[in-house]
C-alpha positions as a Markdown table, in Angstrom:
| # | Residue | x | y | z |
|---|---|---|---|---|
| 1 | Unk | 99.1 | 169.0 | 138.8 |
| 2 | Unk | 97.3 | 169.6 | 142.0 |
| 3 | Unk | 98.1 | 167.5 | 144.7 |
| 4 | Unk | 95.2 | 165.5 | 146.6 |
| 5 | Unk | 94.4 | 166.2 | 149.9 |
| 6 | Unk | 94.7 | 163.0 | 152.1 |
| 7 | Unk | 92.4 | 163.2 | 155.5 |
| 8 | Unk | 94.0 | 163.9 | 158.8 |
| 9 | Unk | 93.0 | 160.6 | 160.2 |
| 10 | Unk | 94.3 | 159.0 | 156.6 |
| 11 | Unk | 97.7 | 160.9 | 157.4 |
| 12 | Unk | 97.7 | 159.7 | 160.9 |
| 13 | Unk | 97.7 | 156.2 | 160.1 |
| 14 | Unk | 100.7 | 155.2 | 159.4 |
| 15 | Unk | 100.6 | 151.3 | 159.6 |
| 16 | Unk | 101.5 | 149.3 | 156.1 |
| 17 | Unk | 98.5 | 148.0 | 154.7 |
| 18 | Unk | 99.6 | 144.2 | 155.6 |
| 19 | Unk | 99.6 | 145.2 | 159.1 |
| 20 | Unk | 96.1 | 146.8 | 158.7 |
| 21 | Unk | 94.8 | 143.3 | 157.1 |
| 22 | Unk | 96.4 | 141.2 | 159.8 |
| 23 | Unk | 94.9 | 143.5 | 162.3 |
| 24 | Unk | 91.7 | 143.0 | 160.9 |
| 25 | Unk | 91.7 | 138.9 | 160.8 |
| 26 | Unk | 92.6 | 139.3 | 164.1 |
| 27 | Unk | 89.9 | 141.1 | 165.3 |
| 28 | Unk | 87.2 | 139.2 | 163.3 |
| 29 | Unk | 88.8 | 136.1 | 164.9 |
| 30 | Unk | 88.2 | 137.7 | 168.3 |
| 31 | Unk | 84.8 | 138.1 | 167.7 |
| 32 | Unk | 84.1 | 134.7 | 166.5 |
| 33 | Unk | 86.0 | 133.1 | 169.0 |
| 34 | Unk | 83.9 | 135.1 | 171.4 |
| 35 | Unk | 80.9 | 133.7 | 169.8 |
| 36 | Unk | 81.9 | 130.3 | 170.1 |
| 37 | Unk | 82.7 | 130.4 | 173.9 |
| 38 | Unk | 79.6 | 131.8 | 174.6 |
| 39 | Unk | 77.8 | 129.0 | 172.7 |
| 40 | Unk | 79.5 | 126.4 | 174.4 |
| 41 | Unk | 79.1 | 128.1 | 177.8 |
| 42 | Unk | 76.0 | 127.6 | 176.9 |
| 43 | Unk | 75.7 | 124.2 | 176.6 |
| 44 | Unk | 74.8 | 122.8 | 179.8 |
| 45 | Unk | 72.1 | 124.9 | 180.1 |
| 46 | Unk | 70.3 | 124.0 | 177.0 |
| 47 | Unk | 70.9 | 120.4 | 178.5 |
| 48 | Unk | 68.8 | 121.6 | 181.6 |
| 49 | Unk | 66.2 | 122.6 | 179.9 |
| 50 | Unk | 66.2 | 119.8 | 176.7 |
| 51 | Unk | 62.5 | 118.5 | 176.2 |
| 52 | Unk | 61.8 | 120.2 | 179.4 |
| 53 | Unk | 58.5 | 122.7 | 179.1 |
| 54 | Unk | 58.7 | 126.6 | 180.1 |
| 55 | Unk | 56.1 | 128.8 | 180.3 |
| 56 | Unk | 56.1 | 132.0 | 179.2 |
| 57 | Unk | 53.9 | 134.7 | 180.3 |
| 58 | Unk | 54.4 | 137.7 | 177.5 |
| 59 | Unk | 53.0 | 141.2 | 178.3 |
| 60 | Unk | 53.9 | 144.3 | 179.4 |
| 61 | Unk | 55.6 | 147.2 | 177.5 |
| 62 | Unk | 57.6 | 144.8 | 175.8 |
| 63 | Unk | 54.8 | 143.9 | 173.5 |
| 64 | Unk | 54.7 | 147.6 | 172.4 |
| 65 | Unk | 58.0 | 147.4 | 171.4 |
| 66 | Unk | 58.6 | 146.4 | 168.0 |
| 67 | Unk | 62.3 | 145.6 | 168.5 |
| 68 | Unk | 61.9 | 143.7 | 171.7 |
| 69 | Unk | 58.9 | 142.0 | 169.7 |
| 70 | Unk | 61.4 | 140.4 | 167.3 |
| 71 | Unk | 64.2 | 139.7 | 169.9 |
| 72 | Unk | 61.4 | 137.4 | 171.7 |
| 73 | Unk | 60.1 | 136.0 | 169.3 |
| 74 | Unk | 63.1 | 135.1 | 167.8 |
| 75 | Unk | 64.2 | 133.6 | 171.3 |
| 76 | Unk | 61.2 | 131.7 | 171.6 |
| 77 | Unk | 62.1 | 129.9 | 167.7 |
| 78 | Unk | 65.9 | 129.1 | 169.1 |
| 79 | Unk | 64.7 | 127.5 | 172.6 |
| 80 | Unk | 62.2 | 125.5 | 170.6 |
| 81 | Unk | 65.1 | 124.8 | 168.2 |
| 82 | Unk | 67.4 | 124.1 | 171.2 |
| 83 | Unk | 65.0 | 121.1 | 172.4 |
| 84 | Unk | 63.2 | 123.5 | 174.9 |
| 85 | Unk | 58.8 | 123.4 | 174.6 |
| 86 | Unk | 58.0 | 126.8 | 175.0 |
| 87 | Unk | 54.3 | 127.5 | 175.7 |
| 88 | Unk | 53.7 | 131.4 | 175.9 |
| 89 | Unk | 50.6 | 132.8 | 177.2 |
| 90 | Unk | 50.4 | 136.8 | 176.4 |
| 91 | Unk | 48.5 | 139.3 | 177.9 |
| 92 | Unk | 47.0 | 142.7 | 176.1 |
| 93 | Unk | 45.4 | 145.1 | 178.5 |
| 94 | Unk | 47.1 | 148.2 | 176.7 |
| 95 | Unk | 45.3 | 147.2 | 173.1 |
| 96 | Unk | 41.8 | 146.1 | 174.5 |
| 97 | Unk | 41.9 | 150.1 | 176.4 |
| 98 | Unk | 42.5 | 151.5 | 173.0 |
| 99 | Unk | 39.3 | 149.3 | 171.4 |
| 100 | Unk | 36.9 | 150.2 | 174.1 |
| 101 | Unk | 37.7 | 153.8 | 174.0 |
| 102 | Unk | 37.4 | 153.5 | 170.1 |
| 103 | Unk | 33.9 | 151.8 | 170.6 |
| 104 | Unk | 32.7 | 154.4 | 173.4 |
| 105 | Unk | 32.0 | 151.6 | 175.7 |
| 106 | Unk | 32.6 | 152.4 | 179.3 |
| 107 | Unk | 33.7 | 150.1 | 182.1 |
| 108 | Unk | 31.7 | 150.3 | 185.4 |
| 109 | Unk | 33.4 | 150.4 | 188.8 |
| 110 | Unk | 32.3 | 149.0 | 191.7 |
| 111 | Unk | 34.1 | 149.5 | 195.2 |
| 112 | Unk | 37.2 | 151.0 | 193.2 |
| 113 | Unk | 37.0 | 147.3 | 190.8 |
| 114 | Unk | 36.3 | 147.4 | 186.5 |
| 115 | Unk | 33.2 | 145.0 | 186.1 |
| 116 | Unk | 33.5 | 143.3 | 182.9 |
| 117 | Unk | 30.0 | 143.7 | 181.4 |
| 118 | Unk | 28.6 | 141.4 | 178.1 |
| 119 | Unk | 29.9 | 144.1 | 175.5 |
| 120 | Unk | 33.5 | 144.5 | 177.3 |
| 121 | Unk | 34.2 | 140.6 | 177.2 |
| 122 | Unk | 32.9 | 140.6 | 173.9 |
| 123 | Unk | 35.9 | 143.4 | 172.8 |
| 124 | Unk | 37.9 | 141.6 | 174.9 |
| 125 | Unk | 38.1 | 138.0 | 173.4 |
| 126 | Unk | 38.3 | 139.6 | 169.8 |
| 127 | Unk | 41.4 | 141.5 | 170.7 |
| 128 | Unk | 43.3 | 138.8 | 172.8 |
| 129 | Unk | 42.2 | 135.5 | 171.0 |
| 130 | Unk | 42.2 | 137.5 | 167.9 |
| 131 | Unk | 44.3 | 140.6 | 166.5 |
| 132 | Unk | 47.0 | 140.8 | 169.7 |
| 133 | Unk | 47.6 | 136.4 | 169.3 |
| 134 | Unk | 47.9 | 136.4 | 165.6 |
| 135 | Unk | 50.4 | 139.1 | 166.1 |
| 136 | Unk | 52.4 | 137.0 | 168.2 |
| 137 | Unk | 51.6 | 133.9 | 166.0 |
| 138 | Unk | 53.2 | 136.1 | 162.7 |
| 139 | Unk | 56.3 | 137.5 | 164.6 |
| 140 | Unk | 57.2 | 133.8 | 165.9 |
| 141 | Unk | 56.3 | 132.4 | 162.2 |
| 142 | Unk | 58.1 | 135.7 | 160.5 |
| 143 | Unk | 61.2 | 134.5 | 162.7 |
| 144 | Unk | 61.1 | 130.6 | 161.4 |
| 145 | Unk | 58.8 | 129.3 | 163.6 |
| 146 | Unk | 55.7 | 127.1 | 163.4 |
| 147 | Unk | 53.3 | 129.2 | 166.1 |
| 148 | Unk | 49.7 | 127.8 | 166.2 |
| 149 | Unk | 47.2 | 130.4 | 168.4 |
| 150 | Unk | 44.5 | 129.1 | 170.6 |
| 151 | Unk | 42.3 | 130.1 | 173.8 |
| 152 | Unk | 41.7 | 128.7 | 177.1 |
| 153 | Unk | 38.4 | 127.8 | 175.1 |
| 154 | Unk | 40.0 | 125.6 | 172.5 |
| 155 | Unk | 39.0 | 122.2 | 174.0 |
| 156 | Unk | 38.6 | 123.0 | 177.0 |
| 157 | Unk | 42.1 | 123.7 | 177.8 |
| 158 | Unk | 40.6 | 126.3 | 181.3 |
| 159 | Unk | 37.7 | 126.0 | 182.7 |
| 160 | Unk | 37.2 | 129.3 | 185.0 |
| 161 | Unk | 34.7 | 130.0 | 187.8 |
| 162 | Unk | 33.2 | 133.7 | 188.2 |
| 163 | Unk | 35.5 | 135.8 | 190.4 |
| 164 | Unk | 34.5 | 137.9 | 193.1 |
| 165 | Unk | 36.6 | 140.2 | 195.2 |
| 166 | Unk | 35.4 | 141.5 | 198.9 |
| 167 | Unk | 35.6 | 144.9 | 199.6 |
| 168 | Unk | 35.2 | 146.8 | 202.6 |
| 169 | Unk | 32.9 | 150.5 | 202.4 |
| 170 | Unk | 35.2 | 153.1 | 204.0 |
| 171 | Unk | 32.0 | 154.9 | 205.5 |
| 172 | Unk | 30.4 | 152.2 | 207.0 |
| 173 | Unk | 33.0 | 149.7 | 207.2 |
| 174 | Unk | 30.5 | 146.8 | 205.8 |
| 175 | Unk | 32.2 | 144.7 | 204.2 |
| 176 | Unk | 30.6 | 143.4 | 200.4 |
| 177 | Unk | 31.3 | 141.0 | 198.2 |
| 178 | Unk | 31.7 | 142.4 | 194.5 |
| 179 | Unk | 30.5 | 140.5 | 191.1 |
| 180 | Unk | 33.3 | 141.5 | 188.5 |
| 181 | Unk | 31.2 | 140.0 | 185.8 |
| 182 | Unk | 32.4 | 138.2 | 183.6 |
| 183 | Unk | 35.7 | 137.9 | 184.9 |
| 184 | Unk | 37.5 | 134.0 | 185.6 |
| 185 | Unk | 39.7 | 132.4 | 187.9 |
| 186 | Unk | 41.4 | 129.1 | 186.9 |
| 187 | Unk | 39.1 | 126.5 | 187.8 |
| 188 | Unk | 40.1 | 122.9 | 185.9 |
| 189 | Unk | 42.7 | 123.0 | 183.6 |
| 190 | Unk | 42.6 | 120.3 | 180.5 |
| 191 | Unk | 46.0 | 120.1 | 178.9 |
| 192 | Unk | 45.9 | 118.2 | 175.9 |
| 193 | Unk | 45.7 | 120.2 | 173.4 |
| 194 | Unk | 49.1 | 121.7 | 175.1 |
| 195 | Unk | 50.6 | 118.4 | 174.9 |
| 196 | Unk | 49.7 | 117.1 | 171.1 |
| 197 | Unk | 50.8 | 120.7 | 170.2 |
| 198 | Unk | 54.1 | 120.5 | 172.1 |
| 199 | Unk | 54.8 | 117.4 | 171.0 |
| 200 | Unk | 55.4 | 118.7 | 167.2 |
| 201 | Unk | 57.1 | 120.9 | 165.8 |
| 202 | Unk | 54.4 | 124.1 | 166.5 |
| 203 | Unk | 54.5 | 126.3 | 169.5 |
| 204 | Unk | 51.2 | 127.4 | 170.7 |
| 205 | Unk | 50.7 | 130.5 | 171.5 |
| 206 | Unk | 47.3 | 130.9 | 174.5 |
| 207 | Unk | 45.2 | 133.8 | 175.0 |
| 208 | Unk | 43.8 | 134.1 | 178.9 |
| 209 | Unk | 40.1 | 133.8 | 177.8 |
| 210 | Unk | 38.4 | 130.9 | 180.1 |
| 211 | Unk | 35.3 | 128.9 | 179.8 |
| 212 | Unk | 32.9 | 129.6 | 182.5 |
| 213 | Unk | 30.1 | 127.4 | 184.4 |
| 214 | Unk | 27.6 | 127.8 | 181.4 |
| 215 | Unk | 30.0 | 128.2 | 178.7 |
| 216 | Unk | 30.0 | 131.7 | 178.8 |
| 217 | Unk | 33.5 | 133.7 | 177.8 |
| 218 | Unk | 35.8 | 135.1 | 180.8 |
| 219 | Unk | 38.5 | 137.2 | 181.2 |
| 220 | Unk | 41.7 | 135.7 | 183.1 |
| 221 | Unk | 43.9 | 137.8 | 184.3 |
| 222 | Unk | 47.3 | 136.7 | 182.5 |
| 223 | Unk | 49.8 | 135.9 | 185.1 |
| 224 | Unk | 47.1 | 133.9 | 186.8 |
| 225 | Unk | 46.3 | 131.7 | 183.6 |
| 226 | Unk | 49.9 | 131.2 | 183.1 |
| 227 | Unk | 50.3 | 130.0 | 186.6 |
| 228 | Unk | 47.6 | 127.6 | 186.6 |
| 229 | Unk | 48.8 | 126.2 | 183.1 |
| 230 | Unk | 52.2 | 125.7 | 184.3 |
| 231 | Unk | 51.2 | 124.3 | 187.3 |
| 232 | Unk | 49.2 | 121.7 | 185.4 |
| 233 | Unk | 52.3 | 120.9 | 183.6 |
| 234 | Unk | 54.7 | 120.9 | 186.0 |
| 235 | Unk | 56.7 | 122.7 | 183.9 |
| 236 | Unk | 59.9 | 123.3 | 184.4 |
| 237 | Unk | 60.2 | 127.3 | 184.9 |
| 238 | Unk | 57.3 | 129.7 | 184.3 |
| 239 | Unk | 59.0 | 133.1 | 182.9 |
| 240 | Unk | 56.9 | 135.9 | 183.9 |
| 241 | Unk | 57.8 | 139.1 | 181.4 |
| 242 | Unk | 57.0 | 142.8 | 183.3 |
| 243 | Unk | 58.0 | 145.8 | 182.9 |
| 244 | Unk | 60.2 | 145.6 | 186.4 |
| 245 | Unk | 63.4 | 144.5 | 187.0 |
| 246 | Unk | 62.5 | 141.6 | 189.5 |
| 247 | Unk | 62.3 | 141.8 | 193.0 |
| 248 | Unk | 64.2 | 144.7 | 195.5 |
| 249 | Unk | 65.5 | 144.4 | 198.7 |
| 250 | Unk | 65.7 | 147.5 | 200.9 |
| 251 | Unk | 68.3 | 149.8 | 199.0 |
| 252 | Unk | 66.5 | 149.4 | 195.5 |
| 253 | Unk | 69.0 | 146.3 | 194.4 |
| 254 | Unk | 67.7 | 143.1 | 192.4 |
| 255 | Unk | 67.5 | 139.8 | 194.1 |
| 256 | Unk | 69.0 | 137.6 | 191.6 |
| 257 | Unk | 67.4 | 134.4 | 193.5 |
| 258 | Unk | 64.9 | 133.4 | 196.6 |
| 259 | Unk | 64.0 | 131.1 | 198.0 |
| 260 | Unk | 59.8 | 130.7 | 198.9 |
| 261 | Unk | 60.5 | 131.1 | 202.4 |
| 262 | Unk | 62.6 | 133.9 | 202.0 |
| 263 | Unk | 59.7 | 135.3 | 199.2 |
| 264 | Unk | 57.6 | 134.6 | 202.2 |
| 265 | Unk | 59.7 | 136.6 | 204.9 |
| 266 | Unk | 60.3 | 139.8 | 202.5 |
| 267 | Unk | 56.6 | 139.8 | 202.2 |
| 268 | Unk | 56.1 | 140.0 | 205.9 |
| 269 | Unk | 58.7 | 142.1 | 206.6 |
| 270 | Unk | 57.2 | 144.7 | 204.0 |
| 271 | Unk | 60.7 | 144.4 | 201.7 |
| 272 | Unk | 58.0 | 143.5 | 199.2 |
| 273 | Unk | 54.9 | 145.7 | 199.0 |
| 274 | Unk | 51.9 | 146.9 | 197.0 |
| 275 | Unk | 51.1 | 145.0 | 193.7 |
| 276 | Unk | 54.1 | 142.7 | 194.1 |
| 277 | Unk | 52.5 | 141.0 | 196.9 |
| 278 | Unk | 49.9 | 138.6 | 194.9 |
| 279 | Unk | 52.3 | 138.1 | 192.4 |
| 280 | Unk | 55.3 | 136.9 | 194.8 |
| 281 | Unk | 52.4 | 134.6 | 196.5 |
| 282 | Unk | 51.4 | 133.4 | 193.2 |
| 283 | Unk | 55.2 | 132.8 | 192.6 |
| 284 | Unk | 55.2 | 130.6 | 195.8 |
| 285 | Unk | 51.7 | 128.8 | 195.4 |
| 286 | Unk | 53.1 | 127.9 | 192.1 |
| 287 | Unk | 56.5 | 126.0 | 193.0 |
| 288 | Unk | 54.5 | 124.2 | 195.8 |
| 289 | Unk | 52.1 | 122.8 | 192.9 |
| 290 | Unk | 55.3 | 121.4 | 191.7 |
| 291 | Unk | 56.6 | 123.8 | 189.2 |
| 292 | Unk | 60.7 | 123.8 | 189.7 |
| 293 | Unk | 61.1 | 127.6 | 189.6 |
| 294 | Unk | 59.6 | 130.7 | 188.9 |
| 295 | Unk | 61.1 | 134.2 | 187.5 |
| 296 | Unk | 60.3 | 137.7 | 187.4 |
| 297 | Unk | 61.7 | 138.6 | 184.5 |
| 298 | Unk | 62.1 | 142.8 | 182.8 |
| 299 | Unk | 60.8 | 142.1 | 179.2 |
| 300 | Unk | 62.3 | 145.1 | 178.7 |
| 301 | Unk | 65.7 | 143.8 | 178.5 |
| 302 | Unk | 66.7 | 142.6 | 174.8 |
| 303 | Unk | 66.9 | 138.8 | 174.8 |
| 304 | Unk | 65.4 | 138.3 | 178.3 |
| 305 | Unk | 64.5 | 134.6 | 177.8 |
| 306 | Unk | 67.4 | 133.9 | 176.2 |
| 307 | Unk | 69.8 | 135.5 | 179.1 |
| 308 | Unk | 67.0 | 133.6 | 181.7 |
| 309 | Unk | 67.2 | 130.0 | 180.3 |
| 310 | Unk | 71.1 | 130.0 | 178.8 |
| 311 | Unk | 73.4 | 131.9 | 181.0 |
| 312 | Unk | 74.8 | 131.5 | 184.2 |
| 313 | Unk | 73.4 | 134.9 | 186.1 |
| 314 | Unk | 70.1 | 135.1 | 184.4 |
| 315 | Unk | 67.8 | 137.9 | 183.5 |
| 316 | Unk | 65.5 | 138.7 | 186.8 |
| 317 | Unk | 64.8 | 136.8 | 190.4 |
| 318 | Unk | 64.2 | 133.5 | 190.4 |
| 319 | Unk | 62.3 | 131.6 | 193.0 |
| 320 | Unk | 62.3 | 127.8 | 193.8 |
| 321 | Unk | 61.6 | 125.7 | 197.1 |
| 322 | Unk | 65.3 | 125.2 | 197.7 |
| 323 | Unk | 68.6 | 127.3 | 196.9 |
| 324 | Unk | 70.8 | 126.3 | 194.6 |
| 325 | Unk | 74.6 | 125.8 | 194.7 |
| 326 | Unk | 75.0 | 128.7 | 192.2 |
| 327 | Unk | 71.9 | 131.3 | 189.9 |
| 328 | Unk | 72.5 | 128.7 | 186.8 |
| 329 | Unk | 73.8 | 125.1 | 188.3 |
| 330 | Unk | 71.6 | 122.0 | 187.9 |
């Protein structure tokens, strides 16, 4: 009879099949064990933040993902299950490029600046209040959720006036004042439709598409609306998703927290630079309006909001009017 021929590894292991089953409890305690500390590490902070609103501003290449689609949308259902009111406002530059190209239609510049012409506004409400926030509105719902997707529109929620940038002619050094179109700022917000939606079971979901001075559609730049929404909510943090880690210092590391006069001193010291400027003052404008803190957060991390709101070192830099005793305390 021919023998069978046992594995090397099989041969190796030489420990009685009792011990391997022992072994194996033991480590599938471990694990669970694990679990359970980490949930009730988690405790306090879910305390924090009980009944407490947090905005989240959603964008970046995060939304491409499809993982990191599901891992936020399944964080936003468990804060909302936790007792948190999550309110996420979503951005979708990326998908309204890919329509206009599609459609042939051509931005104009002017002084280096996209005007947003009729036809451009018009592609870009149907992709942000339509396909990009029913995407979101399915992934939170496909995760157990109860998402509901609105506009700045719906009931007035933000009123915008037109924004113009100023803009200086490198030949002749005369400065002009440029008409972006139809392009908003955050004039007046209404919030409440925010608040009877927040105050159920549903979590809404806002595209940054404004109401103008004759009810015309504009475009809000995302970080902005989300600003000016939280800031007429005093929420409790607004979460603002990017596809950086949060802010530097001078050898490349992440600040884990700031203070606004410290965000205010890196900025004048030139620590912080280029396009992180007006973000870092909006940052700042907001917590004076009352908002407790505000974070730069890398969607590209798995779970960001999650490792933002419920652990102790969070997920990016956080800045608030005062420092705390320690990233996480109370």
């Amino acid at each position: 009879m021919a023998k069978t021929k046992t594995s090397p590894a099989r041969a190796k292991d030489r420990t009685p099949p009792k011990a391997r089953a022992v072994s194996g409890v033991v480590d599938v305690l471990a694990t669970v064990h694990a679990k359970a500390k980490m949930l009730s590490e988690a405790l306090p902070y879910m305390q924090r933040y009980d009944r407490k609103t947090v905005v989240v501003k959603y964008g970046g290449h995060a939304m491409g993902d499809p993982a990191l689609a599901a891992d936020f949308a399944r964080d936003i259902v468990l804060i909302k299950q936790a007792g948190v009111n999550p309110i996420v406002v979503h951005g979708g530059g990326p998908q309204i490029g890919l329509l206009l190209d599609r459609l042939n239609i051509r931005s104009e510049f002017k002084g280096g600046l996209r005007v947003t012409d009729r036809a451009t506004v018009e592609v870009v409400e149907m992709v942000l209040a339509g396909s990009v926030n029913k995407e979101i509105v399915t992934a939170i719902n496909g995760q157990g959720g109860k998402a509901v997707g609105i506009s700045g529109k719906d009931a007035n929620l933000m009123r915008a006036k037109r924004l113009e940038r100023r803009w200086r002619d490198p030949t002749s050094n005369i400065e002009q004042i440029v008409d972006l179109g139809f392009v908003g700022d955050p004039a007046y917000v209404d919030p409440h439709i925010i608040d009877v939606i927040i105050n159920s079971d549903l979590i809404p979901v806002v595209a940054p598409i404004g109401v103008g001075p004759d009810g015309e559609t504009l475009n809000i730049n995302a970080d902005t609306f989300a600003a000016a929404l939280a800031s007429a909510l005093k929420a409790k943090r607004l979460l603002l998703l990017t596809d950086v880690e949060g802010v530097l210092d001078q050898n490349g590391q992440l600040i884990k927290a700031l203070t606004t006069a410290e965000a205010q001193a890196l900025i004048d010291d030139g620590t912080i630079s280029g396009g992180m400027i007006p973000k870092i003052e909006s940052c700042i404008d907001v917590v004076a309006e009352g908002v407790e803190g505000v974070v730069i957060i890398n969607g590209k991390v798995p779970h960001a909001v999650l490792l933002e709101l419920f652990t102790e070192h969070g997920a990016g830099t956080l800045i608030e009017r005062r420092r705390r005793k320690a990233r996480g305390a109370s």
